[in-house]
C-alpha positions in Angstrom: 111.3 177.9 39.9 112.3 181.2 39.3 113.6 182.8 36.1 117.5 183.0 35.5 118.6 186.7 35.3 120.0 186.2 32.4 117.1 185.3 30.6 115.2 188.2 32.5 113.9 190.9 30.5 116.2 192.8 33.3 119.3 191.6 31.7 118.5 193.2 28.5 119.1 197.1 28.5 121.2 197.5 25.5 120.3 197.9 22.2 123.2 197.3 19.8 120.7 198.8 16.8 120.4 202.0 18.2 124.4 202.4 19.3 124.8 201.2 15.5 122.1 204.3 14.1 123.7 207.0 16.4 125.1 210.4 14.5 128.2 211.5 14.6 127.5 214.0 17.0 125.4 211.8 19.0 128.2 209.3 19.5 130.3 212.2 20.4 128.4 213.5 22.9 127.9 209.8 24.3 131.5 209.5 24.6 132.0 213.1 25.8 129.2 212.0 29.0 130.6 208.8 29.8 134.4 210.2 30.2 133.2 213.3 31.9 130.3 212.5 34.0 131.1 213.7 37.3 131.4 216.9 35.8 127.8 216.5 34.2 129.9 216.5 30.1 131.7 219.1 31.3 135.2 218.9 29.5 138.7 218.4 32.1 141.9 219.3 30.7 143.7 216.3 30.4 147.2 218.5 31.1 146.6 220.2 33.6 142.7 219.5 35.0 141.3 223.0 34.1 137.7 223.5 33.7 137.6 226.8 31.9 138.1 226.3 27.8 136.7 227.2 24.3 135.3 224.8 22.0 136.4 224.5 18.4 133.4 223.6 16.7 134.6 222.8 13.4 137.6 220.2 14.7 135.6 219.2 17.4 138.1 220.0 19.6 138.6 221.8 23.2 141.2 224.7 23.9 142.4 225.0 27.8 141.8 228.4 28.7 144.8 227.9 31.0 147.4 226.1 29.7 146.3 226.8 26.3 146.4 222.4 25.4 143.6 221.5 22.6 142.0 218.4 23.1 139.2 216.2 22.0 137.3 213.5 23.2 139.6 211.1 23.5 143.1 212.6 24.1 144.6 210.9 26.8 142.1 207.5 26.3 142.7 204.5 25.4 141.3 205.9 21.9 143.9 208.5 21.4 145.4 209.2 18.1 142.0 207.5 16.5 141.5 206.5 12.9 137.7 204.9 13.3 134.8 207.5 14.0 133.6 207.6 17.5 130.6 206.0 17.1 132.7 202.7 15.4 134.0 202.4 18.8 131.1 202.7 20.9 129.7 199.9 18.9 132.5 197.7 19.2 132.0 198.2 22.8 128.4 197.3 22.4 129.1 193.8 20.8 132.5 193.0 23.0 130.2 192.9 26.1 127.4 191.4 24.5 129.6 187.9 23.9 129.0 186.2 27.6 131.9 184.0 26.5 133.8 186.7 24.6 134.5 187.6 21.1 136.7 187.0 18.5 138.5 189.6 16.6 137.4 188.0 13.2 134.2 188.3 14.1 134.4 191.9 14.9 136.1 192.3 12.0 133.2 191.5 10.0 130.9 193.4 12.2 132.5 196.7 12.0 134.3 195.9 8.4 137.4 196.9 9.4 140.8 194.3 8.6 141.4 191.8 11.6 144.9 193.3 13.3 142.4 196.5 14.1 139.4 194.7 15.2 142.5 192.7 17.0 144.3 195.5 18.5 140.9 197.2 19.8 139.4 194.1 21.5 143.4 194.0 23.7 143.0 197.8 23.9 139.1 196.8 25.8 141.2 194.1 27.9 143.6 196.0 29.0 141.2 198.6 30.2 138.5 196.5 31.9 141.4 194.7 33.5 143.7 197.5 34.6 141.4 197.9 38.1 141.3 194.0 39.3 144.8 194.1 38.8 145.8 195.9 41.7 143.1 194.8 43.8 143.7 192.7 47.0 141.4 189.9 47.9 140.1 189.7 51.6 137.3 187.6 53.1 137.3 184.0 51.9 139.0 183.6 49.5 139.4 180.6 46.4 142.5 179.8 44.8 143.3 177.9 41.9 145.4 177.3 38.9 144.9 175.3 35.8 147.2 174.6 32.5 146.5 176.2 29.2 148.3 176.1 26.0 151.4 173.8 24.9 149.4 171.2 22.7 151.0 168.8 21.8 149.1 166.7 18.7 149.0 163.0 19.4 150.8 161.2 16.4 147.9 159.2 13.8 149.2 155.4 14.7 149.0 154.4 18.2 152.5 152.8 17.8 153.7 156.0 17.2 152.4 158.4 19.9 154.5 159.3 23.1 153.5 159.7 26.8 152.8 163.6 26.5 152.6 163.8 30.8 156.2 163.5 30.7 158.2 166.8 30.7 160.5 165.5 27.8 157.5 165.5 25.5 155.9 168.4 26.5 156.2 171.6 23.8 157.9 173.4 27.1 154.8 176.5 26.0 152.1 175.4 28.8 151.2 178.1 31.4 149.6 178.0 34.2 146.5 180.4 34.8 146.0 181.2 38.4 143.0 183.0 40.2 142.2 184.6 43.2 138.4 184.9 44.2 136.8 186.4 46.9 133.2 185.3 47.8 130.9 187.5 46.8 133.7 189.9 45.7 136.1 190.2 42.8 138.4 188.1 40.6 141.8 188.2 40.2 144.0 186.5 37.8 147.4 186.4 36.8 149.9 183.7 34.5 152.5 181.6 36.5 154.7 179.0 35.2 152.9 176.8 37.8 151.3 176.9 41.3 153.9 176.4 43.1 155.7 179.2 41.2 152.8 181.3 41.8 153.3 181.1 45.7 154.9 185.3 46.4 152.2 186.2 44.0 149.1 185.0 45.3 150.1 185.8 49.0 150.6 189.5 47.7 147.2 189.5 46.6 145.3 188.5 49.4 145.1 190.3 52.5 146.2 189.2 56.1 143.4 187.8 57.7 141.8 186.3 55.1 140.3 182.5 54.8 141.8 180.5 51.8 140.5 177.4 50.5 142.8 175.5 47.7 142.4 172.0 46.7 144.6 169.0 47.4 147.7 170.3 44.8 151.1 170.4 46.6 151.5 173.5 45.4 149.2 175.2 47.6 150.7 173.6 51.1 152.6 177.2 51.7 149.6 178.9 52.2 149.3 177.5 55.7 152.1 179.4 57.3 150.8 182.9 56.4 146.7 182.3 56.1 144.0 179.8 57.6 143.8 177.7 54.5 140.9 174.6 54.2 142.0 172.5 51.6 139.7 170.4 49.4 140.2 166.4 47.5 138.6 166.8 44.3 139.8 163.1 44.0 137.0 162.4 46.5 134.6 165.2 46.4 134.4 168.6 45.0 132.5 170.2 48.5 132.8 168.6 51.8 131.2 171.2 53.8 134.1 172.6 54.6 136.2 173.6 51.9 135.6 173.8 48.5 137.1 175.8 45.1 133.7 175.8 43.0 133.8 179.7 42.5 137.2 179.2 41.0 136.4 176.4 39.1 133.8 178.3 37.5 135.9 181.3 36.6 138.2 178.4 34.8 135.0 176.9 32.9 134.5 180.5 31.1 138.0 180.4 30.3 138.3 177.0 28.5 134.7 177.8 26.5 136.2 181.0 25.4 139.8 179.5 24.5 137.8 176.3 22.7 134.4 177.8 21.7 135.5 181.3 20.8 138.5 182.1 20.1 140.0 178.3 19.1 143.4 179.2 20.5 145.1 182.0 23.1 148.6 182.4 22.3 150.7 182.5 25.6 151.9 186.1 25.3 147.9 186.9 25.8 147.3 184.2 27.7 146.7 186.9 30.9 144.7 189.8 29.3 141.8 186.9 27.7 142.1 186.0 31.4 141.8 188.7 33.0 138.5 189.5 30.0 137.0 186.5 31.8 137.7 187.3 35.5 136.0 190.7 34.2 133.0 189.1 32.9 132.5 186.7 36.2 132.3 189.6 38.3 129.5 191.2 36.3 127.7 188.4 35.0 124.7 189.3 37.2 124.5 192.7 35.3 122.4 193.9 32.8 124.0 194.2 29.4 123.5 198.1 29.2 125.6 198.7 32.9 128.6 196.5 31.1 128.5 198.6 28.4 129.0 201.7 30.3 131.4 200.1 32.6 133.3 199.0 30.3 133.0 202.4 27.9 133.9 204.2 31.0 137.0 202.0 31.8 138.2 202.7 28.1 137.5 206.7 28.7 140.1 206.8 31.8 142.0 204.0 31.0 145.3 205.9 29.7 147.5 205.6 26.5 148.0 201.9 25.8 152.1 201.7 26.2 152.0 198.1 24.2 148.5 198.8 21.7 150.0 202.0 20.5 151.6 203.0 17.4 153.2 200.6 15.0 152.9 197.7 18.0 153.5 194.6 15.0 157.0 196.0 14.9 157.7 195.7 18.9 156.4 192.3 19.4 158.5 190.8 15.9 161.9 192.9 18.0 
């Protein structure tokens, strides 16, 4: 039998003990390589793309010969406006793709000893980035659809003579969401939060292409599909793969979802519900890659990933409005 990859010495190319005893100007000139590596580290002008610049050593900052903008680094990241060094950052990196079920902002709190709402805000800031590609990507091929509810709790009452039937709508918190993905064989994962499958219906058909197989399971919800693609539906009442159809690909997707909501993070409040999904889709699509290619993918996504229009500035304010 051979060896899983992830327990191959292949899967292993990332050394979080020598991102953690980088320099100063060694993180820098990490950072400045991964943003700008089609141009060899050669700084671009965020303003207006020119080429030609000065360097000011002692603010470590770049002055367009052009246009005349100074910028460093990490103007027009993800990392703008930055209070941690550089190499704080790379490291949080490091560790956010090192957790194959994710990782919770209290623990990077204590491994970068910074307070929780920044090792909060950076871990969404990471999210948002690795998940601003998949989300305008359309399926083709065959493709799996599913959706499954998260959140809404509701805490059965102590005395048996006491509880209530909580599969009836009356006694539901009314704060369950649906999660539904869209994966391609072999390909990529998309995800996005419904208020149900059925809801979900303009959606899903937006993000799969014309032409494309679909397999869904028995759910009502699903029956739609069969006026716009060929669709082979699946009875997980009766099996889970019949040779014909089956959602397994899907299902799994939804497994790294639930052991990050239950074994990581404990609970995903709804407003995030689709950025920790989208974390996951993210880390289903790489999970045959080496630790040290995430970590440049995703230090790369975070290099052109733009300003953060919800992360940025005083963002407690905003969401208590």
């Amino acid at each position: 039998m051979s060896q899983h990859f992830l327990l191959s010495r292949a899967a292993r190319t990332l050394s979080l003990a020598k991102v953690a005893r980088m320099s100063p100007e060694e993180a820098h000139d990490a950072f400045r390589m991964i943003r700008w590596c089609d141009t060899g580290g050669e700084p671009i002008c965020p303003r207006c793309g020119g080429l030609t610049h000065s360097f000011i050593s002692t603010r470590k900052l770049w002055k367009c010969q052009a246009c005349k903008h100074q910028f460093s680094v990490t103007s027009g990241t993800t990392f703008a406006s930055r209070k941690l060094p550089i190499g704080t950052y790379l490291l949080a990196i490091a560790i956010f793709v090192n957790g194959a079920k994710g990782h919770s902002a209290l623990q990077l709190s204590r491994d970068l000893d910074v307070q929780y709402k920044t090792a909060f805000v950076l871990s969404h800031k990471l999210r948002e980035a690795i998940g601003a590609e998949a989300a305008t990507h359309t399926a083709s091929g065959t493709v799996e659809v599913d959706g499954a509810y998260f959140g809404g709790h509701v805490r059965p009452e102590n005395r048996k003579a006491d509880r209530i039937d909580r599969r009836l709508a009356a006694n539901q918190s009314g704060k369950r969401q649906s999660v539904i993905v869209v994966r391609e064989r072999q390909g990529r994962t998309v995800s996005f939060v419904a208020a149900s499958e059925g809801a979900s219906i303009a959606t899903v058909t937006a993000k799969i292409a014309i032409g494309s197989t679909v397999h869904a399971d028995e759910a009502a919800g699903w029956d739609k599909l069969h006026a716009r693609f060929l669709t082979k539906r699946i009875n997980h009442s009766e099996s889970y793969s019949d040779g014909e159809a089956c959602t397994n690909q899907a299902e799994s997707f939804f497994a790294r979802l639930r052991r990050a909501e239950m074994g990581v993070h404990h609970r995903i409040s709804g407003a995030y519900l689709a950025a920790y999904a989208g974390e996951m889709a993210w880390r289903e699509d790489h999970r045959r890659v080496s630790n040290g290619v995430q970590y440049l993918m995703a230090a790369s996504a975070a290099s052109k990933h733009p300003v953060s229009r919800q992360w940025k500035g005083y963002w407690q304010r905003r969401q208590a409005a």
